[in-house]
Structure formats: C-alpha cells, structure tokens
N, C-alpha and C positions, 0 to 999 in steps of 0.2 A: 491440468493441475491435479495433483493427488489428493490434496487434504486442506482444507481450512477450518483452521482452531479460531474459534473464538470465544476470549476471558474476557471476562470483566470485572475489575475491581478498583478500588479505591478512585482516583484521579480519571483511569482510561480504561479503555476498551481495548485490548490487545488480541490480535487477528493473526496468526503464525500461520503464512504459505507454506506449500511443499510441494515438491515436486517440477514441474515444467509450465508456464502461465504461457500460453500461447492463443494464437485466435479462439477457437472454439471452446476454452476455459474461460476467456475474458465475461462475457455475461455471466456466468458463474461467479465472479471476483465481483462485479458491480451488485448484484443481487445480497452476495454476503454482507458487503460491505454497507448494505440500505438497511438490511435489517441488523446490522452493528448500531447502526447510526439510531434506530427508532429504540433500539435497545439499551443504547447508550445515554440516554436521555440526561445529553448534555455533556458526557465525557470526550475527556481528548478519543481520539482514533488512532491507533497506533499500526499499524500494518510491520510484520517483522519479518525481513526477508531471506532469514540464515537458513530455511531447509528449502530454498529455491536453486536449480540449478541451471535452468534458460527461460529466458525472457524474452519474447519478439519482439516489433513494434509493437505490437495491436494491445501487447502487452504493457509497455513500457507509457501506451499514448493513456491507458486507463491508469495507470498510476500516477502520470503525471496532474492527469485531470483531479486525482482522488488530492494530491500534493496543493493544487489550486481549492479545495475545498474545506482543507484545514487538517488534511490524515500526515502523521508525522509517518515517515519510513528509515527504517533499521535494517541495517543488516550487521552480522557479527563477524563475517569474513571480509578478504579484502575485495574481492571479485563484486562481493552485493555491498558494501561501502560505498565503492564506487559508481555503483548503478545508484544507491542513492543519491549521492554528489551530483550525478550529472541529469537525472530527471529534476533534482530539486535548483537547478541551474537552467534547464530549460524553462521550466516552470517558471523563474523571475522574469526570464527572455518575454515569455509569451503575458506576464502581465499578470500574474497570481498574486493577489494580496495578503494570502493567509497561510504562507508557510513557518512550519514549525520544525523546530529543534535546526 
C-alpha cells in the first residue's frame, strides 16, 4: 500500500487507500485503522477505496473483517464498488452484525 489518509471530521473518520493492499501491507491497514478508531472516538469509520488498484485475499479478509466491525467501504469506481458489494456480502454470509451503508 502506498498511502493511507486519514480525516476526520464531522460524523466520520475517513481513511483513503492507495495504491496496492496486499499481504505485507495488511498489518499496516489494521494498525491505521486502530488508531482511526481511538481517534475517532466514536465516529463512523469510513475506509474509501477509489485510489486502490489490487486487492489480494489477505487483503480483501482484513476488510471484510474491518466490514464486521462497523467500518463502511467506498469506492468511487466500478472495479472497487464492486469489491465493496462483494466483501460487504461475504460479511452478512459469515454472520457480521454491524454493516453500514
């Protein structure tokens, strides 16, 4: 992964990827995403995935997890739409109570 942004304002905590999320980025991703969350103290989590451009598993298993933990996911193109639709569909599969948007 090249870059993780992370704003915060009003409502949520917005975290913008970029680049390539693959194994050896994945604890990179979880780590950001912990201190979004102590940061956030109390906002939505929003993770946006329009400057990503591959996703592996190892990738795709921490998001879904983050998807089970209450973080909404965006993407602004049709390629990461899609990847959101279908982790946030795995995620009801596997029994997540807490997805958003």
């Amino acid at each position: 992964m090249r870059k993780v942004t992370v704003l915060s304002g009003g409502t949520e905590c917005r975290m913008r990827l970029e680049g390539r999320l693959f194994a050896p980025w994945v604890s990179k991703l979880e780590s950001a995403r912990e201190r979004a969350q102590r940061a956030a103290s109390g906002k939505t989590i929003m993770v946006d995935l329009s400057g990503m451009t591959f996703i592996d598993s190892n990738g795709k298993a921490v998001l879904m997890n983050m998807i089970g933990q209450g973080t909404k996911l965006v993407g602004k193109d049709v390629h990461n739409e899609y990847i959101v639709e279908e982790l946030k569909s795995r995620a009801r599969a596997a029994g997540a109570a807490r997805i958003i948007g």
